[in-house]
SETI-247181 format. One record per residue (C-alpha): residue number from 1; x, y, z. Coordinates in nm, 4 decimals. Layout:
N
num = NUM, u = X, v = Y, w = Z
...
end
This chain:
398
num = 1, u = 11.0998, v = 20.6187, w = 6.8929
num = 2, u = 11.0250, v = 20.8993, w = 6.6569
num = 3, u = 10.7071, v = 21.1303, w = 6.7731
num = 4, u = 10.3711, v = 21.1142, w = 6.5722
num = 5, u = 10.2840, v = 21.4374, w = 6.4313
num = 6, u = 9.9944, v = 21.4461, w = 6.6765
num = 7, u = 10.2332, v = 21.4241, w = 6.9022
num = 8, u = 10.4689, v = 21.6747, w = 6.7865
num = 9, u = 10.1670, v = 21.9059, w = 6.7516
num = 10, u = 10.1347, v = 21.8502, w = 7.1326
num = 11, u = 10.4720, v = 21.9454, w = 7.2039
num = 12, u = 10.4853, v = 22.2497, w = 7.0594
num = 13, u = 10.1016, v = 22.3516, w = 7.1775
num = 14, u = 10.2168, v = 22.2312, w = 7.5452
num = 15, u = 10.5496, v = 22.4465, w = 7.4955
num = 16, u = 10.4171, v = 22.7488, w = 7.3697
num = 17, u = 10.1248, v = 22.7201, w = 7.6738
num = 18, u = 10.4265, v = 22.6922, w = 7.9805
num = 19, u = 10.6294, v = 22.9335, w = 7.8369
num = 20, u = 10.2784, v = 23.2209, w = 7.7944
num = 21, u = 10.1412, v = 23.0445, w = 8.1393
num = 22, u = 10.3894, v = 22.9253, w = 8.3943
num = 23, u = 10.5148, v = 23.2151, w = 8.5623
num = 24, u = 10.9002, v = 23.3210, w = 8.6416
num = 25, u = 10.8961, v = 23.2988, w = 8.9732
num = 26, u = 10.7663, v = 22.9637, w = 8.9774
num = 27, u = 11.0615, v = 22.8292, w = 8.7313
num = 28, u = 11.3193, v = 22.9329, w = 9.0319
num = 29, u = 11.5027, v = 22.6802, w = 9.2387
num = 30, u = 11.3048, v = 22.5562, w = 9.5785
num = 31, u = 11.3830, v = 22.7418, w = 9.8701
num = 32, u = 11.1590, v = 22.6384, w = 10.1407
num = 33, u = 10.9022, v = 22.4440, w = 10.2183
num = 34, u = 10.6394, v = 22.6917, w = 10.1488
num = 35, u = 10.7570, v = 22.7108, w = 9.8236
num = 36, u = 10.5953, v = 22.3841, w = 9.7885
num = 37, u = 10.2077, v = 22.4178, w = 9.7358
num = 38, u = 9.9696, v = 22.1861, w = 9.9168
num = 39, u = 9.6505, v = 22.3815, w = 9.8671
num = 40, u = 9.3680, v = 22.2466, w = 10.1074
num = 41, u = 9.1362, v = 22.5022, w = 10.2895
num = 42, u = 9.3772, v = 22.5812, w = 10.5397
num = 43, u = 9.6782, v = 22.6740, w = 10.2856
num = 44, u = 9.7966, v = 22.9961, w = 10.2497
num = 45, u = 9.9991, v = 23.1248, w = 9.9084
num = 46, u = 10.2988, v = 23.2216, w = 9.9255
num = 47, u = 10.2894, v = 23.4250, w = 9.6496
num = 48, u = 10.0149, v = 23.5386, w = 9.3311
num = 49, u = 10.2521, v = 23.3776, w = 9.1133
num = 50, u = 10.1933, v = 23.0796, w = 9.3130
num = 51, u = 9.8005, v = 23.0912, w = 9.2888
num = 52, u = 9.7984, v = 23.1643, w = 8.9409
num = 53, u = 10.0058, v = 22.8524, w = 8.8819
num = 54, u = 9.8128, v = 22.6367, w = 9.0800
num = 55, u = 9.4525, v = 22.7934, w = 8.8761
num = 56, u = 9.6475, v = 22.7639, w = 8.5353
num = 57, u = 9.7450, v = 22.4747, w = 8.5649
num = 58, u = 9.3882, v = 22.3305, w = 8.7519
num = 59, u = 9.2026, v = 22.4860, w = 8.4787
num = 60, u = 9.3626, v = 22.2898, w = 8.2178
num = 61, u = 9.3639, v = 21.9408, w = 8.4355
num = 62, u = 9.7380, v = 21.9026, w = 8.4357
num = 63, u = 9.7574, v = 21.9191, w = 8.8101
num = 64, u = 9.6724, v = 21.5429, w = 8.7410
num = 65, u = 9.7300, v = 21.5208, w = 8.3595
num = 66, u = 9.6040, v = 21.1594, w = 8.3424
num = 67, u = 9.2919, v = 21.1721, w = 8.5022
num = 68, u = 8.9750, v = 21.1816, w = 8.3235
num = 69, u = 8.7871, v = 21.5459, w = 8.2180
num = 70, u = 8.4916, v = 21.3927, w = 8.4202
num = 71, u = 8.7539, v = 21.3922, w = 8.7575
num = 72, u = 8.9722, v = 21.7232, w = 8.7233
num = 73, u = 9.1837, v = 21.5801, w = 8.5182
num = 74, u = 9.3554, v = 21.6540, w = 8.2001
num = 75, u = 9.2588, v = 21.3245, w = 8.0298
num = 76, u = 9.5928, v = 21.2876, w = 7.8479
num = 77, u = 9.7360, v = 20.9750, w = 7.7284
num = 78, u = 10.0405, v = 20.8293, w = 7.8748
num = 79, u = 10.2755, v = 20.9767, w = 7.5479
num = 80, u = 10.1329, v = 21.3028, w = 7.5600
num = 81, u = 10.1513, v = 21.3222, w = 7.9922
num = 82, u = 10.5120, v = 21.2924, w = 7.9465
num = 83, u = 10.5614, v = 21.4749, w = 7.6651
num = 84, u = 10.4400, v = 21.7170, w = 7.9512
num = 85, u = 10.6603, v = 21.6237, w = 8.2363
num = 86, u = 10.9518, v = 21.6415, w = 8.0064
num = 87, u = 10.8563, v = 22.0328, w = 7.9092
num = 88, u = 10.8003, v = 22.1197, w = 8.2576
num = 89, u = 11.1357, v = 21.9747, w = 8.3231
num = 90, u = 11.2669, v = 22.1653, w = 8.0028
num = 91, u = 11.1698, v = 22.5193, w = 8.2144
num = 92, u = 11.2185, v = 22.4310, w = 8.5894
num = 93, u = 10.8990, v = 22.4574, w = 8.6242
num = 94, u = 10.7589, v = 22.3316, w = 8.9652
num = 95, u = 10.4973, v = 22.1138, w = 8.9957
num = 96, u = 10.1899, v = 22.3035, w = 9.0392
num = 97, u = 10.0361, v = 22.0700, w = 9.3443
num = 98, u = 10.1963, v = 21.8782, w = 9.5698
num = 99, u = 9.9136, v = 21.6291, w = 9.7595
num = 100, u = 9.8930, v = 21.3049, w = 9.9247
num = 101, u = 9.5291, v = 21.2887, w = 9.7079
num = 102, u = 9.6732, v = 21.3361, w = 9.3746
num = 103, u = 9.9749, v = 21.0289, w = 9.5002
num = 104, u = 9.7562, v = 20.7744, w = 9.6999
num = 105, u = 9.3867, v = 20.8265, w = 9.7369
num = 106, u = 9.3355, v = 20.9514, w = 9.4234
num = 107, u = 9.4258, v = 20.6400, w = 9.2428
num = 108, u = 9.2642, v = 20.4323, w = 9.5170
num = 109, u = 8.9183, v = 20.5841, w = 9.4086
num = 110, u = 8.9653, v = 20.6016, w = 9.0552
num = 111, u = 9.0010, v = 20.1734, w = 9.1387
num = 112, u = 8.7464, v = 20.1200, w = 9.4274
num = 113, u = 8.5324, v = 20.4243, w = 9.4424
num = 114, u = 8.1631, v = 20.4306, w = 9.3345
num = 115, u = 8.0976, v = 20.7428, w = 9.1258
num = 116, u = 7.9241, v = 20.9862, w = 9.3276
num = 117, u = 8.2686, v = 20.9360, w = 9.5995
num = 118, u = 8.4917, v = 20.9869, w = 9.2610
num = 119, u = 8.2187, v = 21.3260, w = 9.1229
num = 120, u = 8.2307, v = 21.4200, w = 9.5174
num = 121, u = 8.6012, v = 21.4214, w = 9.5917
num = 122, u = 8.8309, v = 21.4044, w = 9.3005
num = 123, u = 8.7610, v = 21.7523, w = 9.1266
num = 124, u = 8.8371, v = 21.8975, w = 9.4837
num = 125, u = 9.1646, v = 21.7421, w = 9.4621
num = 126, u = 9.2913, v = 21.7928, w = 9.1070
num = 127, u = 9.1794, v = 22.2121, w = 9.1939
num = 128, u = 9.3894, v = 22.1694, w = 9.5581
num = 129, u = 9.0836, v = 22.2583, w = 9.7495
num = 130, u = 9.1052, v = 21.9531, w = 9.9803
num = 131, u = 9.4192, v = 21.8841, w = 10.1663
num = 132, u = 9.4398, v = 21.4884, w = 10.2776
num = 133, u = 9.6262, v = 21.2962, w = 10.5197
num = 134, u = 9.6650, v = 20.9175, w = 10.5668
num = 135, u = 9.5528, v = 20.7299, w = 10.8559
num = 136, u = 9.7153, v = 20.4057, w = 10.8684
num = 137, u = 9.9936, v = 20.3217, w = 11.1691
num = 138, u = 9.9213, v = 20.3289, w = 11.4882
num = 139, u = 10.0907, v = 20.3001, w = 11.8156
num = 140, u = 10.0694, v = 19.9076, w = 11.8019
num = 141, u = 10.0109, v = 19.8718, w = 11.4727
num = 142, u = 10.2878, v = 19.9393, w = 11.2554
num = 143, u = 10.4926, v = 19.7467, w = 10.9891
num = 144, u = 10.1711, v = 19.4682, w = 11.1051
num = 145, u = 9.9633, v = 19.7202, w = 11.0050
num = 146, u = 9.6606, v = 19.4443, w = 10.9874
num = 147, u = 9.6915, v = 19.4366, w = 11.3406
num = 148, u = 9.5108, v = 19.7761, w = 11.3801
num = 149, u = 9.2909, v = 19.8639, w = 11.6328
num = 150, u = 9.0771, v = 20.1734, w = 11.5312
num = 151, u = 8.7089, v = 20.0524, w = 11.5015
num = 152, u = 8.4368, v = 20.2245, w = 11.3328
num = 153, u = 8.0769, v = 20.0474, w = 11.4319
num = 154, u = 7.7880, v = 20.1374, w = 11.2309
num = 155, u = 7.4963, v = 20.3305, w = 11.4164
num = 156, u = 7.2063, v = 20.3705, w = 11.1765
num = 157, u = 7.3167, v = 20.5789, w = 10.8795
num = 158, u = 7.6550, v = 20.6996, w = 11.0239
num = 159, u = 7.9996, v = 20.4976, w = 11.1908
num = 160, u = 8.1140, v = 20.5849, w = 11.4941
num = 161, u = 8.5287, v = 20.5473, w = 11.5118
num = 162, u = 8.6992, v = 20.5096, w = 11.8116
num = 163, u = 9.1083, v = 20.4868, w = 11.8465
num = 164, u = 9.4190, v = 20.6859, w = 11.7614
num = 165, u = 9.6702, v = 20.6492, w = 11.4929
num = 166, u = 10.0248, v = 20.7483, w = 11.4696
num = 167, u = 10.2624, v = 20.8850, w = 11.2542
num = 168, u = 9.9897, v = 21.0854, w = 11.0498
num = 169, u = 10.1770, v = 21.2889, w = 10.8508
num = 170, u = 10.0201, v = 21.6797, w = 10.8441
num = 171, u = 9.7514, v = 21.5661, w = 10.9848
num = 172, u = 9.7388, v = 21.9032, w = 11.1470
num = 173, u = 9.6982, v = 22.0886, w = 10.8326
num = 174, u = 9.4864, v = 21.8645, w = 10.6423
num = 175, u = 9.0877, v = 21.8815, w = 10.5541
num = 176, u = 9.0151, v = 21.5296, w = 10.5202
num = 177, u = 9.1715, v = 21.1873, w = 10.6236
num = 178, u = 9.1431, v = 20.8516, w = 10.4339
num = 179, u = 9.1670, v = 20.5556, w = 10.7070
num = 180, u = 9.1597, v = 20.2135, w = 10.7750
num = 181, u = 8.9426, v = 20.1429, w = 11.0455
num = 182, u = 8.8065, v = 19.7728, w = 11.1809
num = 183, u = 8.4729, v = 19.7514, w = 11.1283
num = 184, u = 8.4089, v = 19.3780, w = 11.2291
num = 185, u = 8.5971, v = 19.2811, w = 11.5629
num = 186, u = 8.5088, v = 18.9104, w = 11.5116
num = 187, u = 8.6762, v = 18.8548, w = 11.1770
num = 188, u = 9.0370, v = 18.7315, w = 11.0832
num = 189, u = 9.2919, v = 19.0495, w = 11.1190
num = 190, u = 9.2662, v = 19.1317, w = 10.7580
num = 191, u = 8.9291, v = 19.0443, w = 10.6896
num = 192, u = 8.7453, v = 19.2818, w = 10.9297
num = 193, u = 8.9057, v = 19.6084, w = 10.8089
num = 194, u = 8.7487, v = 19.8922, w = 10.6106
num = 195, u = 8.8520, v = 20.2145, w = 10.4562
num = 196, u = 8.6457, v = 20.5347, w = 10.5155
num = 197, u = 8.6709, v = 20.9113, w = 10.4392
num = 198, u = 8.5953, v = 21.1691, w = 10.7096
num = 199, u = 8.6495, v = 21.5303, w = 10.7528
num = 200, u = 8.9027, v = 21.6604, w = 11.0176
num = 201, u = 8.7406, v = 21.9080, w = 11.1428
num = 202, u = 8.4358, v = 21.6694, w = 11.2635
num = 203, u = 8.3703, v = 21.6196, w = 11.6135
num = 204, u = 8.6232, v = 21.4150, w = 11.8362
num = 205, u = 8.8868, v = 21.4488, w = 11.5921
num = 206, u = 9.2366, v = 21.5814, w = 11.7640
num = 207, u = 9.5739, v = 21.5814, w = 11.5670
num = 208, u = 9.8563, v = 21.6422, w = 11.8032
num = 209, u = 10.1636, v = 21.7246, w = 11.6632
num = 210, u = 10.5286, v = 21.4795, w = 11.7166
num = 211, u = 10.8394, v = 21.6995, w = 11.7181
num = 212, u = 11.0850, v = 21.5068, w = 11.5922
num = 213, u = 11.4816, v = 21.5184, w = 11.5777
num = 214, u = 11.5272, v = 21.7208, w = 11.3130
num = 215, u = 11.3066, v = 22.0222, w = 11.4876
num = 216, u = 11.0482, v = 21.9754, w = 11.2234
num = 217, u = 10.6752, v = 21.8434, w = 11.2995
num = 218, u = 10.5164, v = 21.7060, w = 10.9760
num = 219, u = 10.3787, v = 21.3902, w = 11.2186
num = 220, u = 10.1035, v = 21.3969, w = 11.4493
num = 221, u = 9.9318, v = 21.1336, w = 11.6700
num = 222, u = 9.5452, v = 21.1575, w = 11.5552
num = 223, u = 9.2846, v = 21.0742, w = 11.8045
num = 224, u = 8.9065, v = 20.9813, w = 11.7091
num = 225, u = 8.6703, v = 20.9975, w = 12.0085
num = 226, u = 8.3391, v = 20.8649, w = 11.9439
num = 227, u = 8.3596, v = 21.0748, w = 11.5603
num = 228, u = 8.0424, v = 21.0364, w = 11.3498
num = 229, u = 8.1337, v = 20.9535, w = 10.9669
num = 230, u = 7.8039, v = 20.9153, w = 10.7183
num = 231, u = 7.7979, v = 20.5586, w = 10.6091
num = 232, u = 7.8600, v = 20.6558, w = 10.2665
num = 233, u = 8.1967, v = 20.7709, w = 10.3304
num = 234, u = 8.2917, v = 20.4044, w = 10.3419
num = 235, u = 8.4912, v = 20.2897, w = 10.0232
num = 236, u = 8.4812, v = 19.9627, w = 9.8859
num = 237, u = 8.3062, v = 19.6766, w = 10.0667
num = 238, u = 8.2899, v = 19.6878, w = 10.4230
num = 239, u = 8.4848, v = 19.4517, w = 10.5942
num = 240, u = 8.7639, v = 19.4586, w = 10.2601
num = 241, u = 8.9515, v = 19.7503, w = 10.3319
num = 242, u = 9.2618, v = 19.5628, w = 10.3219
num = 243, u = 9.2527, v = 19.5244, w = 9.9341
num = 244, u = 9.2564, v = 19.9335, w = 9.9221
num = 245, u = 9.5185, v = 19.9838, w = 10.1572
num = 246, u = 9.7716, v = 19.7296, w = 9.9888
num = 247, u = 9.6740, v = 19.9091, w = 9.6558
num = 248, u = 9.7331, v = 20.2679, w = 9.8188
num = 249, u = 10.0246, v = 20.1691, w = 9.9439
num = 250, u = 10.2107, v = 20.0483, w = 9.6216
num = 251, u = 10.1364, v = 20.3732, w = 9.5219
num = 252, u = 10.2885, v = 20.5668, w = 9.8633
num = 253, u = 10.6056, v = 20.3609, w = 9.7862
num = 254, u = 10.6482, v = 20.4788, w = 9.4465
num = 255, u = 10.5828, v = 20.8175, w = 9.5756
num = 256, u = 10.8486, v = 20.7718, w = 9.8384
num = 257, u = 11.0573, v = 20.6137, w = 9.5830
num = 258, u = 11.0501, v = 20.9307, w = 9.3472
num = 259, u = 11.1468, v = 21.1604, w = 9.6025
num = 260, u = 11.5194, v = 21.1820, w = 9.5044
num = 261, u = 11.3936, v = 21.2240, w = 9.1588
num = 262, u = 11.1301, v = 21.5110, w = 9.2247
num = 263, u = 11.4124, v = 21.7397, w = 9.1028
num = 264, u = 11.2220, v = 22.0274, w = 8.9243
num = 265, u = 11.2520, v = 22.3764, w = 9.0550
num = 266, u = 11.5793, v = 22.3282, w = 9.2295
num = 267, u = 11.9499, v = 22.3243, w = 9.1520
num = 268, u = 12.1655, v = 22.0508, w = 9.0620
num = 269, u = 12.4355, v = 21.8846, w = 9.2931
num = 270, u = 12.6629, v = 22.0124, w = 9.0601
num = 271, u = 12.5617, v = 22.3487, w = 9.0574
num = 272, u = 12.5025, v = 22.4229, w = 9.4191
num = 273, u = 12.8895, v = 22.2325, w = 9.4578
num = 274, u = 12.9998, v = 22.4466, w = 9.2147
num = 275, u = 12.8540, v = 22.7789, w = 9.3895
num = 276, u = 12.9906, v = 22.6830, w = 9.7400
num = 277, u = 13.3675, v = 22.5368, w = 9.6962
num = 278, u = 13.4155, v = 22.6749, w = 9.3494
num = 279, u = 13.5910, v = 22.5250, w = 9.0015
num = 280, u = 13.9432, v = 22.5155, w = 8.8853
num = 281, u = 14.0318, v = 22.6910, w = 8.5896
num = 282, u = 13.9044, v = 22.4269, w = 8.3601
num = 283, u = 13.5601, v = 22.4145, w = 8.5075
num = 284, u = 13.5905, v = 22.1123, w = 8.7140
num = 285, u = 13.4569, v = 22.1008, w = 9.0717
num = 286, u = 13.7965, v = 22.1698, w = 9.3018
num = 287, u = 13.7035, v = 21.8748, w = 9.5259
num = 288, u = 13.7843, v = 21.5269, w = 9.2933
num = 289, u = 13.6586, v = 21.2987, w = 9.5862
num = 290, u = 13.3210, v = 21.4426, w = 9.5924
num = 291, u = 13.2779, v = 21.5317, w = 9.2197
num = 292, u = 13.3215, v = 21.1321, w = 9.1988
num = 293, u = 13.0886, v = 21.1013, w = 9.4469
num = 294, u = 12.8351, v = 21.3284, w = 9.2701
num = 295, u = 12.8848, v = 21.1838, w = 8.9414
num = 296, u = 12.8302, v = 20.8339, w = 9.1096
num = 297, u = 12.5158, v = 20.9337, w = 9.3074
num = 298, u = 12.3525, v = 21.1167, w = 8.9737
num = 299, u = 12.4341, v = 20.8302, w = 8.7425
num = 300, u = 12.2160, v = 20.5739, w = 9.0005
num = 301, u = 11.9634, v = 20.8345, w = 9.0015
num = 302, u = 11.9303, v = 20.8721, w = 8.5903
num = 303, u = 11.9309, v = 20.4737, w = 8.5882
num = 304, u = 11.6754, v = 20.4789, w = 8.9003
num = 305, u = 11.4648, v = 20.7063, w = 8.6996
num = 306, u = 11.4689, v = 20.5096, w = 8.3558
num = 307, u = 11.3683, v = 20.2445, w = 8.5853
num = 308, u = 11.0364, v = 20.4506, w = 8.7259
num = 309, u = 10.9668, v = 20.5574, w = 8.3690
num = 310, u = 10.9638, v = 20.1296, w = 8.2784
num = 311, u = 10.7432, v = 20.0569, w = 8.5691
num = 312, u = 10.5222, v = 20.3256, w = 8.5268
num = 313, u = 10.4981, v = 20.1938, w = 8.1735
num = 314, u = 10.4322, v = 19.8580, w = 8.2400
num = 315, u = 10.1639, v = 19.9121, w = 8.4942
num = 316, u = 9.9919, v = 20.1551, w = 8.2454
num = 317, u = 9.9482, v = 19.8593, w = 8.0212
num = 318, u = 9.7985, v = 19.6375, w = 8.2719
num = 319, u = 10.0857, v = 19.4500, w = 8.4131
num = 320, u = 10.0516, v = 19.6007, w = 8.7536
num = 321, u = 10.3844, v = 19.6900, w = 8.9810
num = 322, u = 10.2921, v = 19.5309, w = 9.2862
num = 323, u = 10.5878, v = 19.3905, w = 9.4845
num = 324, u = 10.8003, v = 19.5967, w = 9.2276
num = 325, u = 10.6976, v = 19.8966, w = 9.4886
num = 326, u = 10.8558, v = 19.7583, w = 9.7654
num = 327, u = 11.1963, v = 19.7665, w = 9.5457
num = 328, u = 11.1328, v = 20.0924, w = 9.4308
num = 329, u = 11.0620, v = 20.2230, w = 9.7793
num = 330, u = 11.3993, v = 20.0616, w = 9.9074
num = 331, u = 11.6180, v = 20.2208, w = 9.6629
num = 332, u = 11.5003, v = 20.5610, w = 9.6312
num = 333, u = 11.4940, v = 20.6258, w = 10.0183
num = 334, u = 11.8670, v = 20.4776, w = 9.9478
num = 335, u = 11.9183, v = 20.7406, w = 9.7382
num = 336, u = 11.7351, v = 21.0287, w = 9.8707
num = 337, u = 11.9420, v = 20.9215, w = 10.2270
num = 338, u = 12.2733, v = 20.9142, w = 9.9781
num = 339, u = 12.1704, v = 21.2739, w = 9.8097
num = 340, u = 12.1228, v = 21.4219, w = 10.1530
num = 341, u = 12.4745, v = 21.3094, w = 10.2807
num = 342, u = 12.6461, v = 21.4496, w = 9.9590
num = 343, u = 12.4348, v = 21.7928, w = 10.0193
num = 344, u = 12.5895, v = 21.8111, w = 10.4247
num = 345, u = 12.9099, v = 21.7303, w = 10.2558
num = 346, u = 12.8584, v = 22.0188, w = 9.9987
num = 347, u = 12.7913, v = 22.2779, w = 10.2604
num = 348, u = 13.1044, v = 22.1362, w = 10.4912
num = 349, u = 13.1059, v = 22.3309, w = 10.8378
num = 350, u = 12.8094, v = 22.5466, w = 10.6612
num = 351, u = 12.5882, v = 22.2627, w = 10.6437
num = 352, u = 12.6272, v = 22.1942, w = 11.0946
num = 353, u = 12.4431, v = 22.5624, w = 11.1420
num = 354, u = 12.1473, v = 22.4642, w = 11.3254
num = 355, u = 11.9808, v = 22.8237, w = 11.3408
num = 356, u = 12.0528, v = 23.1284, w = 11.1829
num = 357, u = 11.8996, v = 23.3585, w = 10.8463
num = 358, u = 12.2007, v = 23.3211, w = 10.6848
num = 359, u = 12.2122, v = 22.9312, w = 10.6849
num = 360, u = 11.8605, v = 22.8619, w = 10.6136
num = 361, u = 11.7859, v = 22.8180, w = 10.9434
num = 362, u = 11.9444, v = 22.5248, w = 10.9394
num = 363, u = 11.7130, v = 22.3666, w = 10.6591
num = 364, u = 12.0682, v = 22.1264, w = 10.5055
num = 365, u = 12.1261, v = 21.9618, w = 10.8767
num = 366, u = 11.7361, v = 21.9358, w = 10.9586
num = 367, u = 11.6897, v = 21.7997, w = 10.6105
num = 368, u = 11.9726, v = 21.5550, w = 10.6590
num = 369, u = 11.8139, v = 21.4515, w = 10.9939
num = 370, u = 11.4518, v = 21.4255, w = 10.8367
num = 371, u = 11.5806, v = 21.1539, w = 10.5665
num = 372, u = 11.6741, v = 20.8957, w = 10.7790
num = 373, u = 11.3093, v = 20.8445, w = 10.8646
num = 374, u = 11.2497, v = 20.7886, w = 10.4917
num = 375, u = 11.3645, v = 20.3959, w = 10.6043
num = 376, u = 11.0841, v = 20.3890, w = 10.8405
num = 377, u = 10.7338, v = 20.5397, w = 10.6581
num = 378, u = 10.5763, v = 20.3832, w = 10.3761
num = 379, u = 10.6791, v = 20.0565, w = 10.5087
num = 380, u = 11.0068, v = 20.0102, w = 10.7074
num = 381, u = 11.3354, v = 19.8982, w = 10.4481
num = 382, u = 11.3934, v = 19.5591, w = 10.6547
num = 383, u = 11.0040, v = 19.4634, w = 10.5828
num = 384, u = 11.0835, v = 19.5939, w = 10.1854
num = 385, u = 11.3846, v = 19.3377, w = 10.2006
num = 386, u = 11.2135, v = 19.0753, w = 10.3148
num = 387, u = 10.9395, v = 19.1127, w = 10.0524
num = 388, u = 11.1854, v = 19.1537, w = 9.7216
num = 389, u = 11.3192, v = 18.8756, w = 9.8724
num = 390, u = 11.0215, v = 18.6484, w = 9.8629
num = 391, u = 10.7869, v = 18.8088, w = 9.6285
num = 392, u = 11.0525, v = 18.9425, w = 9.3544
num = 393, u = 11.3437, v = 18.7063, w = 9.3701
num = 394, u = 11.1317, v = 18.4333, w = 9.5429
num = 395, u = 11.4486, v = 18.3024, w = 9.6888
num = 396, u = 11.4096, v = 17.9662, w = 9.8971
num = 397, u = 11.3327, v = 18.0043, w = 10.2398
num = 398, u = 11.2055, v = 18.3602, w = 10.1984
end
């Protein structure tokens, strides 16, 4: 569909802004993890060109481009917020913010929040001043995640939570933590659940880190002894958390989903194939098993994508994507688990260095290791299955 002049007048006012505003170091390839920002009080900038990104990019709203001015955000229709994706993409640029409030909570508030919670904490996330973390699993409450255990009584003016959850991930470098806690005991499993907002660093709050296989710790095991949250922290009605959380977590399974496709700021397969086994002379990757194999995996990841983009879409219009996340979860930790193998297959005998500064440190085996538990968070792929099954195909029996 041809572009309104409005919109071509966007365009070119978007293009000539990246190009004067996004600087050159941040249109380079990922390296590292740091190279991802995070912001929150405790995060630390890698780099000026970094900060000035993040501020640039804040000031204008287009850390969350479809947000409203009155929230931090860039108030952009849905045409003109991806005119913008697709000129970041045109540069390499990365995205300015990377935050578990811009994916989940924010659009939980923007739905359930009263306005001073929306005035209070969504300009502190579209500027990255707030780092959150999700509390939701916990050591016996998992993929039945109703069966939590976490309660929260009221004392006057303030909750008092008790409990421990698990799986929490950076919950050891985050400000704040969104969290379903049970708030009536005597209720039906999901009828007595609520979802409150409390700082970390509030008394009786402990994240201890979980080291997992992959030598990385991004999950902790939070504990809450006898923490004191004001009542207003509480979102929603009390007692109908569960509503928020099944809402948040459509969104954390598109965000999942789209982690294969996050693929600004870093190299193709192609390219980093082409730069470690090398081309014959007419340019074609030496290896004809894995260039099929590439060619394969990037083909399901354009379609996955188109697919995203027609979700998206459709929800923006009002058609919702509920059980749709559960497929879109499934096949994008498919593919992220598929892009992961191809990238240890890239590096060959490279790719089994566990330590070392020439190898990365091992970042291509750890990485490998890390994706597997992409069939586990968000919702584990057998429970996804058995929902596309029932809710999506509503097959007989399901």
């Amino acid at each position: 569909m041809d572009e309104t002049p409005e919109l071509q007048a966007f365009r070119a006012e978007t293009r000539e802004w990246l190009e004067a505003n996004c600087p050159e170091e941040m249109r380079q390839p990922v390296a590292g993890d740091s190279d991802v920002c995070w912001g929150g009080r405790k995060w630390r900038f890698k780099s000026e060109a970094q900060k000035q990104w993040l501020e640039r990019c804040a000031a204008k709203g287009w850390t969350v481009p479809e947000w409203p001015k009155a929230y931090g955000g860039g108030g952009l229709s849905k045409e003109e917020a991806k005119i913008l994706a697709q000129e970041m993409r045109r540069i390499s640029a990365r995205p300015p913010l990377s935050s578990f409030g811009i994916w989940m909570l924010g659009p939980a508030l923007l739905k359930y929040g009263n306005e001073a919670q929306k005035l209070e904490h969504l300009p502190k996330i579209a500027r990255g001043e707030i780092r959150w973390c999700q509390g939701y699993s916990e050591p016996g409450a998992g993929s039945d995640l109703a069966s939590l255990r976490t309660s929260a009584i009221l004392d006057g003016d303030e909750y008092v939570v008790n409990g421990s959850k698990v799986w929490t991930s950076y919950a050891d470098r985050a400000d704040w933590i969104f969290c379903l806690v049970r708030t009536d005991p005597e209720a039906s499993k999901h009828l007595g659940i609520s979802f409150l907002l409390f700082d970390m660093e509030s008394p009786g709050v402990t994240a201890s880190p979980i080291k997992l296989i992959s030598g990385y710790s991004p999950f902790c095991q939070t504990f809450f002894d006898n923490v004191r949250v004001p009542k207003e922290n509480l979102v929603g009605t009390p007692g109908k958390g569960w509503d928020i959380a099944k809402y948040l977590l459509t969104h954390e399974r598109e965000m999942i989903a789209g982690m294969d496709m996050a693929s600004a700021g870093r190299d193709s397969m192609h390219q980093l194939a082409k730069k470690q086994i090398g081309t014959s002379k007419s340019g074609k990757l030496k290896d004809n098993l894995l260039r099929a194999d590439i060619v394969r995996h990037e083909i399901d990841a354009m379609a996955f994508g188109l697919t995203m983009e027609r979700v998206k879409d459709e929800a923006k219009a009002g058609q919702g994507v509920g059980a749709l996340s559960s497929m879109l979860k499934y096949y994008g930790t498919e593919l992220n688990k598929q892009r992961q193998e191809l990238l240890m297959s890239i590096g060959g005998t490279d790719s089994l260095t566990w330590e070392g500064p020439d190898k990365h440190d091992g970042d291509p085996a750890k990485t490998w290791l890390r994706s597997r538990a992409n069939s586990i968070e968000g919702g584990t792929s057998e429970v996804q299955l058995n929902i596309i099954a029932k809710r999506v195909l509503q097959l007989p029996g399901a």
